[in-house]
MARMIKOL-240208 format. One line per 5 residues: number of its first residue (from 0); for each residue x, z, y of C-alpha. Coordinates in steps of 0.05 Angstrom, whole numbers. Example, Ala and Ser with C-alpha at 12.3 -4.5 7.8 and 13.67 -1.06 7.14 Angstrom:
<lotors>
0> 246:156:-90 | 273:143:-21;
</lotors>
This chain:
<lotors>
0> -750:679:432 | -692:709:402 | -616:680:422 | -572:667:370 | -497:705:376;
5> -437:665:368 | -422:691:301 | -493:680:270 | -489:601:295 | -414:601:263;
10> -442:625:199 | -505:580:207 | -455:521:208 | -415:541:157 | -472:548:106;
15> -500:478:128 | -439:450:129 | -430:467:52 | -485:416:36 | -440:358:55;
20> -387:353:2 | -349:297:32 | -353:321:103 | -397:304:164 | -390:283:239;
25> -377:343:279 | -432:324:328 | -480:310:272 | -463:383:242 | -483:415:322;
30> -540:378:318 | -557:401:241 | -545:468:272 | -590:462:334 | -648:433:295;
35> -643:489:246 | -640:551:291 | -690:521:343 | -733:506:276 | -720:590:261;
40> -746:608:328 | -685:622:363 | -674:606:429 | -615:551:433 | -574:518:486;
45> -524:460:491 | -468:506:527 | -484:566:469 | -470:518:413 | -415:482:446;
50> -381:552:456 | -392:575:378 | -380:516:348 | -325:470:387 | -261:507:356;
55> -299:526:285 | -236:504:240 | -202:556:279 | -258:613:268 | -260:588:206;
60> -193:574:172 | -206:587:107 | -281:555:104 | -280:496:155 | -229:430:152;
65> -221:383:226 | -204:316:212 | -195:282:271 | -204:207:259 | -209:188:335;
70> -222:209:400 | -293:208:381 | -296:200:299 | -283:280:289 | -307:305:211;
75> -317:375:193 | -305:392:129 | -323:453:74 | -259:481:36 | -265:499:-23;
80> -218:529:-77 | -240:470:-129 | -180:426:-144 | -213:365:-146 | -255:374:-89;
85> -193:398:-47 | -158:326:-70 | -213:291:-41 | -207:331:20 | -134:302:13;
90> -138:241:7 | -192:242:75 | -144:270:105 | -91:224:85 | -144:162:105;
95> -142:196:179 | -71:193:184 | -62:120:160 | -122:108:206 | -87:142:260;
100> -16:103:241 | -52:41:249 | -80:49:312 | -24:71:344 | 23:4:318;
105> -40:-31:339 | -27:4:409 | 42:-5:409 | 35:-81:400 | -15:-84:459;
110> 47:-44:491 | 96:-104:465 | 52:-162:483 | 40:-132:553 | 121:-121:569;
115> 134:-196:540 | 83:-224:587 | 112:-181:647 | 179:-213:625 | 192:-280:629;
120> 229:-295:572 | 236:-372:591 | 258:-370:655 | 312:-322:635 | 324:-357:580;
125> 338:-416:623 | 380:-373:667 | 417:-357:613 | 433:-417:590 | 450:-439:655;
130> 497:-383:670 | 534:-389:596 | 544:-465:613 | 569:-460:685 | 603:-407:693;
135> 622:-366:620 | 701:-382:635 | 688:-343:699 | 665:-277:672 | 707:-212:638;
140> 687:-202:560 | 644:-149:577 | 602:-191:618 | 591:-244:565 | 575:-196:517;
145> 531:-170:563 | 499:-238:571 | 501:-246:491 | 465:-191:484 | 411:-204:529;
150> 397:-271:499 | 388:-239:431 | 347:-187:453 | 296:-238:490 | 298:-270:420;
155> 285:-199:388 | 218:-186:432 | 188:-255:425 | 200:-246:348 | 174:-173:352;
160> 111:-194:398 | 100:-251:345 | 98:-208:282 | 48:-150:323 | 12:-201:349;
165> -2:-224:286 | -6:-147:255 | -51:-123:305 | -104:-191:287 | -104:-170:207;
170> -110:-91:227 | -166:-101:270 | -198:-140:221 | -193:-104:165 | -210:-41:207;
175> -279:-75:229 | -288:-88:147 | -272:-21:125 | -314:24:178 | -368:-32:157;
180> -365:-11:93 | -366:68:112 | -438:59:138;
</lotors>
């Protein structure tokens, strides 16, 4: 059996990879590729593909498009000089980003609701309290403001880990729908 250079499995992908218009899973693609050069009699292995094809946007500038959706949701796909086609290429990529915004506010509210817990905002608030009835005559005006300050800002985060809370709950469900509806 013949092996396959790094060039001819670049160019095998490539030409496959102009069959899907709207793009295709970049592990689906290696495996398009495998099937079709093992099918030609070559001799294939994991590590050769790998090595051809894991950077092929970057052999490939002008012909291959990464969108990387998630960690493992990565899309390969064909450029083109079509207008249209390139707007739907676009708008994909546009989806990816807003998929990518999302997940990260969804992170950051995980990051939110995992601080508030740590912190607790009763017991200080209580403190607070405490310390502005007893002893607020006592203190310099920086100090109170200081104290001021703090008591909005416990008010700020348990307003902020409300609102994520409740951001996070409708993202993630409408996530679920919409990669639902993908399949």
């Amino acid at each position: 059996m013949k092996k396959p250079t790094p060039e001819y499995i670049r160019d095998t992908a490539v030409s496959i990879l102009q069959d899907y218009d709207m793009g295709i899973k970049q592990s689906d693609l290696w495996r398009e590729v495998e099937t079709f050069l093992s099918e030609s009699g070559y001799e294939i292995t994991d590590h050769t593909l790998k090595n051809a094809l894991w950077d092929l946007e970057k052999q490939r500038p002008g012909e291959v498009l990464k969108i990387k959706k998630s960690a493992k949701n990565v899309e390969l796909h064909p450029l083109v000089n079509n207008s249209d086609e390139q707007d739907a290429y676009d708008e994909a990529w546009d989806e990816s980003l807003q998929d990518r915004a999302i997940g990260s506010l969804i992170n950051l509210s995980g990051m939110v609701a995992e601080i508030t817990v740590r912190i607790d905002s009763s017991s200080i608030h209580s403190k607070l309290g405490e310390t502005q009835a007893l002893y607020m005559n006592e203190y310099p005006p920086e100090v109170i403001e200081a104290i001021t300050t703090l008591g909005i800002a416990l008010d700020l985060m348990e307003k902020s880990k409300s609102a994520f809370k409740s951001i996070r709950h409708v993202w993630a469900l409408d996530s679920r729908k919409v990669s639902l509806q993908r399949r």
